[in-house]
C-alpha positions in Angstrom: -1.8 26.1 182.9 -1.4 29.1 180.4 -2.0 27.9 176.9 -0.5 29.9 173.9 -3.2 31.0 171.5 -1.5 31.9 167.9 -3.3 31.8 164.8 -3.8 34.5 161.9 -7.6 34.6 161.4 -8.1 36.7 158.2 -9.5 34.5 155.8 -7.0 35.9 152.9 -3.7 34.7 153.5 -3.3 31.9 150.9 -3.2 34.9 148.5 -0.2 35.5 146.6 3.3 35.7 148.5 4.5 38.1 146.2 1.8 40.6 146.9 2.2 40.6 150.3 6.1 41.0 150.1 5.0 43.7 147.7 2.4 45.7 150.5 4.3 45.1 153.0 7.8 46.9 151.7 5.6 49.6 150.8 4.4 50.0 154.0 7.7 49.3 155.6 8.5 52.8 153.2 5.6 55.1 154.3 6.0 57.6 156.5 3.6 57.8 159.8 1.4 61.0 158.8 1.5 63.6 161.7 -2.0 63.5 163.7 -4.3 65.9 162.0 -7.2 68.1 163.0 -9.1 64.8 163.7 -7.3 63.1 166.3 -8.0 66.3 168.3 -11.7 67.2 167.3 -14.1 65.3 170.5 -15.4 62.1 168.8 -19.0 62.0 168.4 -20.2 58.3 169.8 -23.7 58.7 168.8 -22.3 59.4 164.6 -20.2 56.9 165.2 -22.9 54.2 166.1 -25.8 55.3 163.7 -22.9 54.5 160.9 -22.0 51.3 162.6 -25.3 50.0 162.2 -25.8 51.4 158.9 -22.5 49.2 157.9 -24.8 45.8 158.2 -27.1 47.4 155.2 -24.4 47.0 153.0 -23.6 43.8 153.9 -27.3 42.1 153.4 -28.1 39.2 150.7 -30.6 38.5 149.3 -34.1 40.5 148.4 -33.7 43.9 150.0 -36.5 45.3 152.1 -38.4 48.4 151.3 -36.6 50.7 154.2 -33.3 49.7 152.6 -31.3 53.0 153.8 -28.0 51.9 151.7 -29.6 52.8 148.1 -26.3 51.6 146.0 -27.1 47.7 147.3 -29.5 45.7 145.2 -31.2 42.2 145.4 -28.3 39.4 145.0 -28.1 35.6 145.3 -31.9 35.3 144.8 -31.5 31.7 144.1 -29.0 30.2 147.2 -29.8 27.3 148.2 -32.0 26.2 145.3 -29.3 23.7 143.6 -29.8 21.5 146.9 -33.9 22.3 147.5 -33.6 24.3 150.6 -34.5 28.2 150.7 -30.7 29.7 151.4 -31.8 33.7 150.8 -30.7 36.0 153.2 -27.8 36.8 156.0 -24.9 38.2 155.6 -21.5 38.8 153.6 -18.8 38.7 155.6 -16.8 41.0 154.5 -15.6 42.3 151.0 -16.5 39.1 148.8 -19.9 37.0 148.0 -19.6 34.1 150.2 -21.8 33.7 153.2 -19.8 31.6 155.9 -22.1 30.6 159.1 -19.3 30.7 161.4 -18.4 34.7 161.5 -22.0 35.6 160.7 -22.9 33.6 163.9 -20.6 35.3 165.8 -21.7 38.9 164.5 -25.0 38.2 165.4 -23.9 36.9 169.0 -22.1 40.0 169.2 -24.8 42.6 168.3 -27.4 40.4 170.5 -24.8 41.1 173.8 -24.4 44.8 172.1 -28.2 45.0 173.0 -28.9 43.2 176.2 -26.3 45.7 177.8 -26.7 48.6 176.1 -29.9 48.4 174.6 -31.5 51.5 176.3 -29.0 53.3 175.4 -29.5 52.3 172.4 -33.0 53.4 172.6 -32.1 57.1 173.8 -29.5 57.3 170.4 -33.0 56.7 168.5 -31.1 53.3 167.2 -32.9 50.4 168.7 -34.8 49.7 166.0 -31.9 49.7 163.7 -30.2 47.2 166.4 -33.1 44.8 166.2 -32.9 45.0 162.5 -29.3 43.8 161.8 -29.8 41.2 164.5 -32.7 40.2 162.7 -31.6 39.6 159.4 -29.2 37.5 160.6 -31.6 35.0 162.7 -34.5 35.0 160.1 -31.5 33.7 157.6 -30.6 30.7 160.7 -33.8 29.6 160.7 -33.8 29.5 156.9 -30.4 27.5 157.3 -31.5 25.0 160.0 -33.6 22.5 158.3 -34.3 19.7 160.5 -33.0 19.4 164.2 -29.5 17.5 163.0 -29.1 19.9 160.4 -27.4 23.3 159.1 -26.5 25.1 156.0 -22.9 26.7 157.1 -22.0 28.1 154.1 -23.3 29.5 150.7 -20.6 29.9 147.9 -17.1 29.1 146.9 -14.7 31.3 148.6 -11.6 30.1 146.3 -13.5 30.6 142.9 -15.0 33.9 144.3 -12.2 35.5 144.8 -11.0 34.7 141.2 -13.9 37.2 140.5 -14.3 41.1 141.0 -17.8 41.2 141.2 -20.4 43.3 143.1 -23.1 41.2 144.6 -25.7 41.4 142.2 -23.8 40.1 139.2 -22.3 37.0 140.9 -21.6 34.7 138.1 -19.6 32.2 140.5 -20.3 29.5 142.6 -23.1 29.1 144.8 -23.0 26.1 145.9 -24.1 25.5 149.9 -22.7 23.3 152.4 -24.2 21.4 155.4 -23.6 19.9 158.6 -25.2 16.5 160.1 -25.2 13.7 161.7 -22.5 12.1 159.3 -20.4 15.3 158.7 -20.2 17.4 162.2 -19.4 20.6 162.6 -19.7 21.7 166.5 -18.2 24.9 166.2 -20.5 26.5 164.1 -23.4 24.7 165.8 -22.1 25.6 168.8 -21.9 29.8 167.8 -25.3 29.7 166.1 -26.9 28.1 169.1 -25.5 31.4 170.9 -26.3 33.8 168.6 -30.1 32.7 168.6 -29.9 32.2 172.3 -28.9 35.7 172.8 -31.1 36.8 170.1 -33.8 35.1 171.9 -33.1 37.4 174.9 -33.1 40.5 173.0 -36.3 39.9 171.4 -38.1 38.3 174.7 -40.0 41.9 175.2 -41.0 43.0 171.8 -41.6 39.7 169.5 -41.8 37.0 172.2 -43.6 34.4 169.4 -40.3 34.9 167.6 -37.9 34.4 170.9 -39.6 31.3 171.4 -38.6 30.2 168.0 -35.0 31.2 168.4 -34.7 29.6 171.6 -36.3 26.4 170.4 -32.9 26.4 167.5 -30.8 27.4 170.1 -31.5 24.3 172.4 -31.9 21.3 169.4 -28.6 23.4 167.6 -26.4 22.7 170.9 -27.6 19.5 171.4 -26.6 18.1 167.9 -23.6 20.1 168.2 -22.7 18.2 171.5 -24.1 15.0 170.2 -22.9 14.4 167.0 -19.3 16.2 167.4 -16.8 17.3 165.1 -14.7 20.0 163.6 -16.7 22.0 161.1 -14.1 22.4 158.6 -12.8 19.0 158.5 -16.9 18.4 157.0 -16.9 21.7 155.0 -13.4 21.4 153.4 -14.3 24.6 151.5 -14.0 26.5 154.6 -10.9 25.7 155.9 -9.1 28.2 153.8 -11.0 30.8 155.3 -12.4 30.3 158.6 -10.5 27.0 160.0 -11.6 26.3 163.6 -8.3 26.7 165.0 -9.5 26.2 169.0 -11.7 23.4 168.3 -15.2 23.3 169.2 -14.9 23.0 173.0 -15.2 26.5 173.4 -18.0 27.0 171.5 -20.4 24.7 173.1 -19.6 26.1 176.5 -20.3 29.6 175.0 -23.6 28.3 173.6 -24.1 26.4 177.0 -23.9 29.7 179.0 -25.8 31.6 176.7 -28.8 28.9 177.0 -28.6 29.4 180.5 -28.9 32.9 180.5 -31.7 32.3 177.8 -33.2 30.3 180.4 -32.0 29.5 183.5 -32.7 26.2 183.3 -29.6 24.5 185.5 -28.9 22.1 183.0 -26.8 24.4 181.1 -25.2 26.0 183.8 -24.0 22.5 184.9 -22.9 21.7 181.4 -20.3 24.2 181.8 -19.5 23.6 185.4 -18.9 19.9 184.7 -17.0 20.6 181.2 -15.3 23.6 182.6 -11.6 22.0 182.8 -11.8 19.2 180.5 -12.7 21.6 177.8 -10.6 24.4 178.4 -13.3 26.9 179.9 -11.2 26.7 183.9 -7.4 26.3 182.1 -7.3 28.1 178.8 -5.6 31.5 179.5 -6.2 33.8 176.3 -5.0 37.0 174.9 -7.3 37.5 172.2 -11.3 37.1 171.9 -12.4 36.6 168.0 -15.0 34.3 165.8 -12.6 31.6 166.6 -11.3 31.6 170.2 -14.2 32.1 172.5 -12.8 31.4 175.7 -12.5 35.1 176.9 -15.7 35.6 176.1 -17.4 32.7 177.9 -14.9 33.1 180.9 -16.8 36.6 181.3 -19.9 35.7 180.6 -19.9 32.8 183.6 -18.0 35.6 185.8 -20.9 37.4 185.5 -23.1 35.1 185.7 -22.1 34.5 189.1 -24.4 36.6 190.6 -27.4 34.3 189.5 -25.7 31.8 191.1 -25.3 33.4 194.6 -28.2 31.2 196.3 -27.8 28.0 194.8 -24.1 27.8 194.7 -24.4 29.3 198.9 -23.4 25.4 200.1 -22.3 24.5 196.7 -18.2 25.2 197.0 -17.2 23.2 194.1 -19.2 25.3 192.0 -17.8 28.2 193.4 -14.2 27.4 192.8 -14.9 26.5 189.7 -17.0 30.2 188.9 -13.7 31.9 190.4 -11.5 30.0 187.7 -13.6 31.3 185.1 -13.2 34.8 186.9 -9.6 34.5 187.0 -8.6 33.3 183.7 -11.6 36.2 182.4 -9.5 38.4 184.2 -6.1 37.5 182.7 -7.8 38.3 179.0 -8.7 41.9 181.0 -5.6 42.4 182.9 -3.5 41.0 179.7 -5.1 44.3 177.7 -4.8 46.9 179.8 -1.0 45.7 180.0 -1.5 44.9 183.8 0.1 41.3 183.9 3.4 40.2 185.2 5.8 40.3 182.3 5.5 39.2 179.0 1.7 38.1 179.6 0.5 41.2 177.9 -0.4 42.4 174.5 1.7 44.8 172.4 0.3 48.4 172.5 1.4 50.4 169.1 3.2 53.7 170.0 -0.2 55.2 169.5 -1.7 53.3 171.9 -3.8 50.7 169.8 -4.0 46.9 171.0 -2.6 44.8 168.7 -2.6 40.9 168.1 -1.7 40.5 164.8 -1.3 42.2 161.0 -4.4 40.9 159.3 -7.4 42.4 160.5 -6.1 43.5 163.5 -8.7 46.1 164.9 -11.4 42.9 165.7 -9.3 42.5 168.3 -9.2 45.5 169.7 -13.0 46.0 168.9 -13.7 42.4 170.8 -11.3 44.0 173.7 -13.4 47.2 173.8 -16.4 45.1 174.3 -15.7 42.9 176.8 -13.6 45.4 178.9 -16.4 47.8 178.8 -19.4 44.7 179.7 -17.2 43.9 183.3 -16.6 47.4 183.8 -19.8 47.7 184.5 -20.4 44.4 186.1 -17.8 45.5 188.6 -19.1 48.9 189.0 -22.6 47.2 189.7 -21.1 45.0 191.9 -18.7 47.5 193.7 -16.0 45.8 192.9 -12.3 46.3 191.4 -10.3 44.6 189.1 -7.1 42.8 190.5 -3.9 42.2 188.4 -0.9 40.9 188.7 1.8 44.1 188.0 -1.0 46.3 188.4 -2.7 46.5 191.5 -6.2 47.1 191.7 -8.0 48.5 188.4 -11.2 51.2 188.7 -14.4 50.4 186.4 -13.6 54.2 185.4 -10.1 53.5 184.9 -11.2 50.3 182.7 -13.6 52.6 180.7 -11.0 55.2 179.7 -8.8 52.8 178.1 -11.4 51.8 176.4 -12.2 55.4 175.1 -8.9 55.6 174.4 -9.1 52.2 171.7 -12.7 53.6 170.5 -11.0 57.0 170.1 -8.2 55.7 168.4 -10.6 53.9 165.6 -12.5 57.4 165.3 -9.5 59.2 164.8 -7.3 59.7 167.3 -4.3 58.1 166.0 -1.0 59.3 164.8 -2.4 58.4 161.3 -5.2 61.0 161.9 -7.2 58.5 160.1 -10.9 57.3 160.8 -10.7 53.2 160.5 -14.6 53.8 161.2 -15.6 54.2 156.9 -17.7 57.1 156.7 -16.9 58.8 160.1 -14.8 62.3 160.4 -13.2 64.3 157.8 -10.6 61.8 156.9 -11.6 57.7 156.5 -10.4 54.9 153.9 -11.2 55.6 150.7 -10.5 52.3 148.7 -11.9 49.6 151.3 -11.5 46.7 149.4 -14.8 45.3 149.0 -16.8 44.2 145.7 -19.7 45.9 146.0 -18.2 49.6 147.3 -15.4 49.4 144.8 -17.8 49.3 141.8 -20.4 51.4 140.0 -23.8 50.6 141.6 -26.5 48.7 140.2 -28.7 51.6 139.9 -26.0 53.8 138.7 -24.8 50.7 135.8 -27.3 48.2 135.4 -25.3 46.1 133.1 -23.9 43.1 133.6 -19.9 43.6 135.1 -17.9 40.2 134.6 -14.9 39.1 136.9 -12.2 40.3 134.5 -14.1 43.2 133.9 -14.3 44.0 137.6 -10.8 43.4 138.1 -9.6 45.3 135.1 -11.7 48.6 135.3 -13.0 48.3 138.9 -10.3 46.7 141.4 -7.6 48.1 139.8 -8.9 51.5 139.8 -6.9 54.0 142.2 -9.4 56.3 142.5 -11.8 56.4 145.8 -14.7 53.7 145.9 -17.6 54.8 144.4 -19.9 53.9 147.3 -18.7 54.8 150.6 -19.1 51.6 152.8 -20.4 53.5 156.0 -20.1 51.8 158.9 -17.6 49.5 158.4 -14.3 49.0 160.5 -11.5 48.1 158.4 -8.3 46.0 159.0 -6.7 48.7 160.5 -2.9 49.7 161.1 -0.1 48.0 161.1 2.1 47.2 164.7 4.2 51.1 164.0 0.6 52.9 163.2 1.2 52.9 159.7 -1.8 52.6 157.1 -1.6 52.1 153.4 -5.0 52.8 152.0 -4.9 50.4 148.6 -7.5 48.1 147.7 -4.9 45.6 147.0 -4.0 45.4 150.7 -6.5 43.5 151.6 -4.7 42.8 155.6 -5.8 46.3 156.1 -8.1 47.7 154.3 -11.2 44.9 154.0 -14.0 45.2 156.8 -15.7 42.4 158.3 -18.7 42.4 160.1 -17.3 40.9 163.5 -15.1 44.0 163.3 -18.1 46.5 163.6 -20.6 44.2 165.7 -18.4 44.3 169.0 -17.9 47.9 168.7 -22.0 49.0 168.5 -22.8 48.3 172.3 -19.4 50.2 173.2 -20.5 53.0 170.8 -23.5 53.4 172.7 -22.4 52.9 176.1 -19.8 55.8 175.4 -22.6 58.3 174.0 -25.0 57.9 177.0 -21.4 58.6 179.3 -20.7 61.9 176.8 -24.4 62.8 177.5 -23.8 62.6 181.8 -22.3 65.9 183.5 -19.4 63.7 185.2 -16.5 62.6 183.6 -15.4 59.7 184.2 -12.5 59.7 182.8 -9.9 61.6 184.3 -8.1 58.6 186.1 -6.8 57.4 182.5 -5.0 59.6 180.8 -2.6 60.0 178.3 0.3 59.6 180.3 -1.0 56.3 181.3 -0.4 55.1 178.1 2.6 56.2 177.8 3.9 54.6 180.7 2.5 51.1 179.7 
């Protein structure tokens, strides 16, 4: 059975009514801009992924490391964690405020771990491994920080309501910092589930070069799933501060089968595997049919992770049909999510395409979704390519790997610039990009620039308010993106569309990669998507 999956994900919408009403008639009034000399310039993948990784400089707490290449950051929230005795320093922001929530910056860091395993050579030839390992880094030496015992983890540092009272950059935070745990007594599956992943899959990544430090991951990953499976529980029903902002809609079923397969790739042991066989109906992973992949609804994701997974399982599963059937439900409902995006399902059971050919979920942060689209859809166009293999939909036939990868070129292309906007939702790419991304720390003068102290009225008054461009370019970072008609307001105020995350950018650095080392081969293959394809969707 099909189940609906409808939820608004950007952490902003208890905001005011009235501005909403108020963005939203103005963009109602603006007038699609013709494309521009951008949407027909080629796009240049390897820019375009150098940048992306660049983006998760701007986004680091904490004390900043010599190499810092973002030189408008500081050191910030030097003391996290210290009002409860546990060293909180380091990870992430999560997008254009101060608060560190465990949840997204999990699923970022699961995201640029997969980014690597696939695409990690190619990486390597863009001269940007290093810079891969790096942002995944940060992020996992911050978990380990956060997991204190085995039935424990710090989820979140700051207040996001009391934050956002304040426009602040990083480094002057005068709000709250208070952090927030799971346990035994307050569970919170989901994000134990997604940090079990993200240092499984970390894990993997760092097997060859820092294997001391794998081990380490792995040895969170496996006690991080098992108290997530033990002891379970909605996160945000223990974190109430979180619910405003990144409420587990799905539940935490989906998670701990993502974190299930992800230990099982870590390391093969069958225990995992069967975990997800076992679980696979009763919690969704063999039923749930899904339109959208995010830092909340997983099941896409771990539907095409088991699918290709299956391969691993050709010689134990060879008298073992029961686990076959259930592998080809995962396939199937992975599949739908494809098919469902490339507008190849039966009826309704697609997504909306804009007229300029952009997938599109919903108005707040739209472009993670079609950044987690690009991602998947360009991971099982290779696994079908390795596997010679085609993909089968309902309205549309069979699908080519090549005919997969140009509609994804066509939703990377679109981000870079290729739009009827002619705008670059990639900050920093191209001639023409958001100015006013509404973040704290790019919207105001930089700590080396203005070492004094800049209050929360203050910020609001002289820096928020300003209409002027940011002063610091936020490189890197994928904003919110266009509305459902291709239109773009470029106002910090508008927060739906013109705040980055880092989930946004994260699922779009393995595509960015995998695109550049196709640029660099003499055969294009492209030409069975075109433009008129499209156009007939």
């Amino acid at each position: 059975m099909k189940k609906d999956v409808n939820h608004y994900c950007n952490h902003h919408q208890h905001r005011s009514i009235l501005s909403f009403i108020l963005i939203q008639i103005t963009i109602i009034a603006a007038v699609a801009a013709p494309f521009s000399d951008q949407s027909s310039s080629v796009p240049d993948y390897g820019d375009a992924l150098s940048k992306s990784l660049l983006y998760f400089e701007s986004q680091r707490s904490g004390r900043l490391p010599h190499g810092q290449r973002v030189n408008w950051r500081h050191h910030s929230a030097l003391l996290d964690g210290l009002e409860q005795g546990v060293d909180l320093v380091g990870g992430y922001y999560d997008a254009g405020d101060n608060v560190k929530f465990g949840l997204p910056m999990a699923f970022t860091i699961t995201m640029l771990s997969w980014g690597v395993i696939e695409y990690g050579d190619d990486m390597a030839a863009a001269g940007e491994y290093h810079h891969a390992l790096e942002a995944i880094k940060w992020g996992t030496d911050y978990f380990v920080k956060a997991h204190t015992s085995p039935n424990v983890l710090w989820v979140q540092v700051g207040d996001g309501d009391t934050d956002h009272y304040c426009w602040q950059r990083p480094e002057d935070m005068a709000t709250s910092r208070r952090a927030y745990k799971v346990d035994e007594k307050n569970p919170g599956s989901e994000v134990a589930g997604e940090t079990a992943a993200a240092m499984a899959a970390a894990s993997i990544v760092f097997r060859r070069t820092n294997p001391h430090y794998a081990h380490l991951l792995l040895q969170h990953a496996q006690q991080l799933f098992e108290f997530g499976d033990k002891y379970r529980g909605r996160y945000h029903e223990s974190v109430k501060a979180a619910k405003g902002f990144y409420p587990s809609t799905s539940g935490y079923n989906d998670e701990l089968l993502w974190a299930a397969l992800w230990l099982y790739k870590a390391t093969t042991n069958q225990t995992y595997l069967n975990y997800a066989l076992q679980n696979a109906h009763h919690f969704g992973g063999a039923t749930w049919a899904v339109k959208e992949f995010s830092w909340d609804i997983k099941y896409a994701g771990l539907q095409l992770l088991a699918s290709t997974l299956q391969l691993l399982r050709d010689e134990t599963t060879r008298h073992d049909n029961h686990s076959r059937n259930i592998l080809e439900t995962y396939r199937s409902k992975a599949e739908y999510y494809l098919c469902a995006n490339l507008n190849k399902n039966v009826g309704n059971d697609n997504v909306q395409l804009t007229p300029g050919g952009l997938i599109y979920i919903r108005q707040w942060n739209n472009l993670q979704y079609a950044s987690s689209a690009a991602f998947l859809l360009t991971v099982y166009s290779d696994h079908l390519r390795s596997t010679n293999r085609r993909l089968s939909c309902s309205a549309g036939g069979h699908v080519d790997p090549s005919e997969i990868l140009g509609f994804v070129r066509s939703q990377v292309d679109y981000v870079l610039g290729k739009n009827p906007a002619g705008t670059s939702y990639l900050v920093g790419y191209g001639k023409r990009y958001p100015q006013r991304v509404h973040h704290r720390g790019a919207s105001t003068a930089s700590y080396k620039s203005h070492e004094g102290f800049i209050g929360c009225v203050q910020g609001y008054d002289i820096w928020y308010r300003k209409r002027d461009p940011n002063p610091n370019v936020l490189v890197g970072a994928v904003v919110g993106g266009p509305d459902e008609k291709d239109r773009f307001r470029d106002v910090r105020e508008n927060h739906m569309q013109t705040e980055a995350c880092t989930y946004n950018t994260a699922a779009l650095v393995g595509v960015f990669a995998r695109l550049n080392r196709l640029e660099e081969e003499e055969d294009d293959p492209f030409d069975e998507y075109s433009s008129s394809t499209i156009a007939s969707m």
